[in-house]
C-alpha positions in Angstrom: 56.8 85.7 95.9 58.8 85.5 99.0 55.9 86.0 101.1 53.8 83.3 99.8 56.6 80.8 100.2 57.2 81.4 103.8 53.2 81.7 104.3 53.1 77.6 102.2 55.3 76.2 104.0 54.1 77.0 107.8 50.9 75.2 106.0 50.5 70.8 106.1 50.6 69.9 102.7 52.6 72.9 101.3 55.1 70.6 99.5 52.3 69.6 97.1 51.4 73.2 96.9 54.9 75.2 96.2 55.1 71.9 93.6 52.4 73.4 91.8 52.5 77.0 91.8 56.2 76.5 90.6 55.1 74.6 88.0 52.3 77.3 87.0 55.5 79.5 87.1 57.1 77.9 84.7 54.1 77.5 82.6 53.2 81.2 82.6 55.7 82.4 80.1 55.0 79.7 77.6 53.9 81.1 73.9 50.9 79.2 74.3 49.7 80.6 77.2 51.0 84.1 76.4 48.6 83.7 73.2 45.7 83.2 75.8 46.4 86.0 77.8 46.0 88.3 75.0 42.8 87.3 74.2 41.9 87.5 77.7 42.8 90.5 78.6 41.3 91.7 75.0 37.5 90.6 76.7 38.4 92.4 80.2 39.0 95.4 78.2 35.8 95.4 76.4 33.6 94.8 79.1 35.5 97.0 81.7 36.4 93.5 84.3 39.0 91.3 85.7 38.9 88.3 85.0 42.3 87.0 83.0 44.7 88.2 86.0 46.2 85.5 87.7 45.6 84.3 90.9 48.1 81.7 92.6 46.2 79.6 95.0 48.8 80.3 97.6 47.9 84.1 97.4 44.2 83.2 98.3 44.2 82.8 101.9 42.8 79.3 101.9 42.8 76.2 104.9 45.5 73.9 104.0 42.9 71.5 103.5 41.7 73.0 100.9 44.3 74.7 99.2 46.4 71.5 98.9 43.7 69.8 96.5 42.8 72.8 94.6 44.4 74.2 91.0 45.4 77.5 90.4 43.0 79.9 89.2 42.5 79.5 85.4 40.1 80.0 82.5 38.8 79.3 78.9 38.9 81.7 76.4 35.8 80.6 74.8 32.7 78.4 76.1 30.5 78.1 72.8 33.2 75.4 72.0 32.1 72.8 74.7 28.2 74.2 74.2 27.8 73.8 70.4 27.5 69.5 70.1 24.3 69.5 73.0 21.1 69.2 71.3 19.3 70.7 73.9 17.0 73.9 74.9 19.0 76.0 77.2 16.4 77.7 78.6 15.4 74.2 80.3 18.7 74.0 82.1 20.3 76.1 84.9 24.6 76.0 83.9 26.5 75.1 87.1 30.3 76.1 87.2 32.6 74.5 89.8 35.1 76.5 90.9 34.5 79.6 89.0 36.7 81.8 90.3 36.5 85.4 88.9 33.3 84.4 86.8 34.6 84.6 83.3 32.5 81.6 82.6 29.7 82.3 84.5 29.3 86.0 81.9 30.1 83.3 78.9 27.4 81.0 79.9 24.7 84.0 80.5 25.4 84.8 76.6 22.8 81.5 76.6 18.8 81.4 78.0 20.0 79.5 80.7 17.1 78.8 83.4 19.7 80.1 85.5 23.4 80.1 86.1 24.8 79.3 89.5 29.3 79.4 90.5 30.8 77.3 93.3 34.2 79.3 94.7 36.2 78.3 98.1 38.1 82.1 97.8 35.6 84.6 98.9 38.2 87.3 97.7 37.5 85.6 94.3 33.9 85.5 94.2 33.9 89.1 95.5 35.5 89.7 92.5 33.1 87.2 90.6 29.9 89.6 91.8 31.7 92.6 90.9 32.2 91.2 87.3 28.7 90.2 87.0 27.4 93.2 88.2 29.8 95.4 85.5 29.0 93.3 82.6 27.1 94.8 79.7 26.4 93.1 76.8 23.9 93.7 74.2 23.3 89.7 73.8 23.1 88.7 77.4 20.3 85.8 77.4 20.4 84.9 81.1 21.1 87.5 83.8 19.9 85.3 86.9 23.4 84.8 88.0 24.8 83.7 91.4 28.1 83.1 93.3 28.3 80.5 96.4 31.0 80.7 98.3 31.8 77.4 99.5 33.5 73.8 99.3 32.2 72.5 96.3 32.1 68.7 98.3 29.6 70.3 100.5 27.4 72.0 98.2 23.8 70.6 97.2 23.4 71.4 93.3 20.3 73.0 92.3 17.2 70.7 91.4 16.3 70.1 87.9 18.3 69.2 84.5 21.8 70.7 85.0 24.9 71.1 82.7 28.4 71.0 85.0 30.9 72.7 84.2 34.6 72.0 85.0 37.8 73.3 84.3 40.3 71.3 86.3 39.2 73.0 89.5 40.4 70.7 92.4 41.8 67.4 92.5 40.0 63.4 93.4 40.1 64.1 96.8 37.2 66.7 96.2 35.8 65.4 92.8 34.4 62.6 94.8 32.5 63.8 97.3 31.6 66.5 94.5 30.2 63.8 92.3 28.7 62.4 95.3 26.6 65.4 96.0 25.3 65.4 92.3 24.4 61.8 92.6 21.9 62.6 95.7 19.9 64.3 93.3 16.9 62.5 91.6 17.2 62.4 88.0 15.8 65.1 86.1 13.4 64.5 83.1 16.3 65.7 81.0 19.3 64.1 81.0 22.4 66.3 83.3 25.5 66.9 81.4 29.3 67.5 82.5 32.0 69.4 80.6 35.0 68.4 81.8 37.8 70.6 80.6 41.7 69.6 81.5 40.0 66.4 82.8 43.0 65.6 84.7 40.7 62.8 87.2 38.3 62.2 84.1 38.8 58.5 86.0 37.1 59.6 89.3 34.0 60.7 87.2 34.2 57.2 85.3 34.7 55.2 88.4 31.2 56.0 89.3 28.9 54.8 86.7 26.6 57.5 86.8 28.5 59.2 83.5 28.4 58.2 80.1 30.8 59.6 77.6 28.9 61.3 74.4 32.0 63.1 73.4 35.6 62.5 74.1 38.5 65.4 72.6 41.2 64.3 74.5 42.0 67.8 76.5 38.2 68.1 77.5 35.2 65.4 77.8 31.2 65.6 77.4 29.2 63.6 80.1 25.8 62.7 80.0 24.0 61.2 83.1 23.4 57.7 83.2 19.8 56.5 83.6 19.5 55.4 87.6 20.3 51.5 88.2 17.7 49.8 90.1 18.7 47.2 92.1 22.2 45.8 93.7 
């Protein structure tokens, strides 16, 4: 712990950073998230991975610039919730996940007949780990096993052409949402619609701001995007 204090603060921006890591300190032992760990670790032991340890950002190795404006390494205990309201074929869409750090929700979405499934990750000492997850699990009801893992700043990556669903867990804050959104934008519209899960949608007003969105589904803790139709026009 001492050791990644001294390294965040020879680093610009390491107030904002040692904010938030104490924070996910203080967090860690809560019942709540105790709860979660459990059934984390309960998946990791089935399927012989890692992917419920966690990873402060500060441990990861990352350019100030980058590490100020990114969250610590998280995830969901369950993806079929966010899945279940889309009326959609699957096998029509490829499953983007932003920031998907040991690829817990990349092996989640692949329990679906995805077109394909594609993970954006800044720490290539994560997505290392994310390939070496993928490449261990074995499950009898995989649907999609076209799987990838870019390592990258997701502000700088071009998504992948054709209807999409986006998936985010709270991975980085506005300052890399927008340029993120941005990217997405550049794209032509699909014949099917895009979607976004937004989970922990902490800057749920960047993605608003835009008016490329349109909210089909609004729980409070996590939000369903659909993609507006293009406006023609200024």
């Amino acid at each position: 712990m001492w050791t990644r204090l001294t390294a965040a603060l020879n680093r610009r921006g390491s107030a904002r950073l040692i904010a938030r890591n104490a924070w996910y300190a203080l967090t860690y032992v809560s019942p709540r998230r105790r709860r979660l760990r459990r059934s984390l670790a309960a998946f990791d032991r089935r399927f012989g991975l890692d992917t419920a340890r966690p990873q402060p950002v500060g441990s990861l190795g990352l350019p100030a610039g980058i590490a100020a404006h990114a969250a610590q390494y998280q995830t969901i205990r369950q993806l079929d919730l966010y899945l279940a309201g889309l009326d959609i074929d699957f096998r029509d869409y490829t499953f983007v996940d932003y920031g998907c750090g040991k690829g817990r929700v990349l092996l989640m979405a692949s329990e679906y007949p995805f077109r394909s499934i594609v993970g954006i990750e800044c720490a290539p000492q994560l997505a290392a780990v994310a390939r070496q997850n993928i490449a261990r699990y074995n499950s009898p009801t995989q649907s999609c096993r076209d799987i990838s893992v870019v390592v990258g700043n997701a502000a700088e990556f071009a998504p992948p052409a054709g209807p999409s669903i986006y998936f985010l867990y709270n991975p980085f804050d506005d300052v890399i949402l927008a340029p993120t959104l941005a990217r997405i934008a550049e794209r032509a519209v699909a014949a099917r619609p895009d979607f976004m899960i937004y989970v922990d949608p902490v800057f749920r007003a960047c993605v608003e701001r835009t008016g490329d969105w349109r909210v089909i589904e609004d729980h409070g803790d996590w939000v369903i995007y659909r993609r507006a139709a293009p406006r023609f026009g200024s």
